[in-house]
C-alpha positions as CSV (number, residue, x, y, z in Angstrom):
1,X,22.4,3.2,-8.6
2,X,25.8,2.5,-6.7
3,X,26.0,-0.9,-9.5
4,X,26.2,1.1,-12.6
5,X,28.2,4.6,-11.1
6,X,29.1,5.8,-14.6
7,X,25.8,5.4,-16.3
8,X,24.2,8.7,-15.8
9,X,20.4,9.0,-15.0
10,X,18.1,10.6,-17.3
11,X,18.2,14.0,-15.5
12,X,22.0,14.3,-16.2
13,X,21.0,13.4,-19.2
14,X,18.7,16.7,-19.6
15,X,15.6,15.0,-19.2
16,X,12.7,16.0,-16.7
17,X,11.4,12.0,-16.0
18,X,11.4,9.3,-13.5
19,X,11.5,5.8,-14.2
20,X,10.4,3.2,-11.9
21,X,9.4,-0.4,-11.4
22,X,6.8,-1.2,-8.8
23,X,4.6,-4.5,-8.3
24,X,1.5,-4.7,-7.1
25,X,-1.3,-7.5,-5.9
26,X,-4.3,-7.1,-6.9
27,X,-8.0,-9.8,-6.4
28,X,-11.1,-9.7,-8.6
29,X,-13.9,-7.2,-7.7
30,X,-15.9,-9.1,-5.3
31,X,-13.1,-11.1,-3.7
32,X,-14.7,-11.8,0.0
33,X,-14.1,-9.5,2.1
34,X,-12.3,-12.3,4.6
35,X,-9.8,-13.7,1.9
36,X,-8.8,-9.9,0.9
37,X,-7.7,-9.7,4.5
38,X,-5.7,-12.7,4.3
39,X,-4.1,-11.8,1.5
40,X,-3.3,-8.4,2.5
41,X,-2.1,-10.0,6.3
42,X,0.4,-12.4,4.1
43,X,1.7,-10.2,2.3
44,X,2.6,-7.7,4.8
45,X,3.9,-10.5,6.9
46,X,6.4,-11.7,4.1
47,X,7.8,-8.2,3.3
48,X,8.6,-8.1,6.6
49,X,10.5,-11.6,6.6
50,X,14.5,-10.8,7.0
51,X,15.0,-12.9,3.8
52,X,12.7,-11.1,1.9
53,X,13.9,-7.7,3.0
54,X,17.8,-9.2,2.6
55,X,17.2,-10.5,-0.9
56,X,15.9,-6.8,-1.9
57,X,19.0,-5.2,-0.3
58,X,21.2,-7.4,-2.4
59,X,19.5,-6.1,-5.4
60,X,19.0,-2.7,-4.3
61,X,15.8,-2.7,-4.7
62,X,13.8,-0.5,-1.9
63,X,10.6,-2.1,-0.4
64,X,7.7,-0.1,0.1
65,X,5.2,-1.6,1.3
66,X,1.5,0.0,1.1
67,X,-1.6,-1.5,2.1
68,X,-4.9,-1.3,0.1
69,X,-6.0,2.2,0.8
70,X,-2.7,3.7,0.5
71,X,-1.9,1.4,-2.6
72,X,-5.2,2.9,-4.3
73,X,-3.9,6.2,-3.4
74,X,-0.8,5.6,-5.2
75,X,-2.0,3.5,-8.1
76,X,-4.1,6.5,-9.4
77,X,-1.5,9.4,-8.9
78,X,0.6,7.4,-10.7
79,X,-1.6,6.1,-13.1
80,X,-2.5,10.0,-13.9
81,X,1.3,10.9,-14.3
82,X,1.9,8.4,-16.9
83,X,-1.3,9.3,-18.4
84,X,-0.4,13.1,-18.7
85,X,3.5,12.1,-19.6
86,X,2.3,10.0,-22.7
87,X,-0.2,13.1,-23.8
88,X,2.6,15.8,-23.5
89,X,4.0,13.4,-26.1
90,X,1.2,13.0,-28.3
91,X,0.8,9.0,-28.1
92,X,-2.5,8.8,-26.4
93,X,-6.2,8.5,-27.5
94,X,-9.0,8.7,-24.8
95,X,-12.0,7.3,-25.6
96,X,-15.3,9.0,-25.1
């Protein structure tokens, strides 16, 4: 991160992780078809808006924008990586 140049990242640190923030939008099961569409249409829309994507830069943050099917995608990859992180450190219980 080009704000903080001499605070090293967890690899230089001799650790094998990622750490990231991400937000997501999500609508009760059985949200109408119609108003999911909407909602995915606006919010691809704002991303898009110069002040949006400006703001963002100032805080380097990166936009990545995914619709629904590609958001599912990447919700349960990374839903199984931090499941399988937390095991390899012995903090989780699955139910059965």
């Amino acid at each position: 991160m080009t704000a903080l140049p001499d605070v090293p990242t967890f690899k230089e640190l001799g650790y094998d992780i990622e750490f990231y923030i991400w937000a997501g939008m999500f609508a009760p099961t059985g949200t109408p078809v119609p108003i999911l569409k909407k909602l995915r249409d606006t919010v691809r829309q704002a991303v898009q808006e110069p002040e949006f994507k400006s703001a963002m830069a100032k805080l380097e943050i990166p936009i990545a924008y995914l619709d629904a099917p590609e958001f599912q995608k990447f919700w349960d990859k990374d839903a199984k990586m931090l499941a399988d992180a937390i095991k390899r450190v012995g903090k989780i219980e699955e139910k059965k």
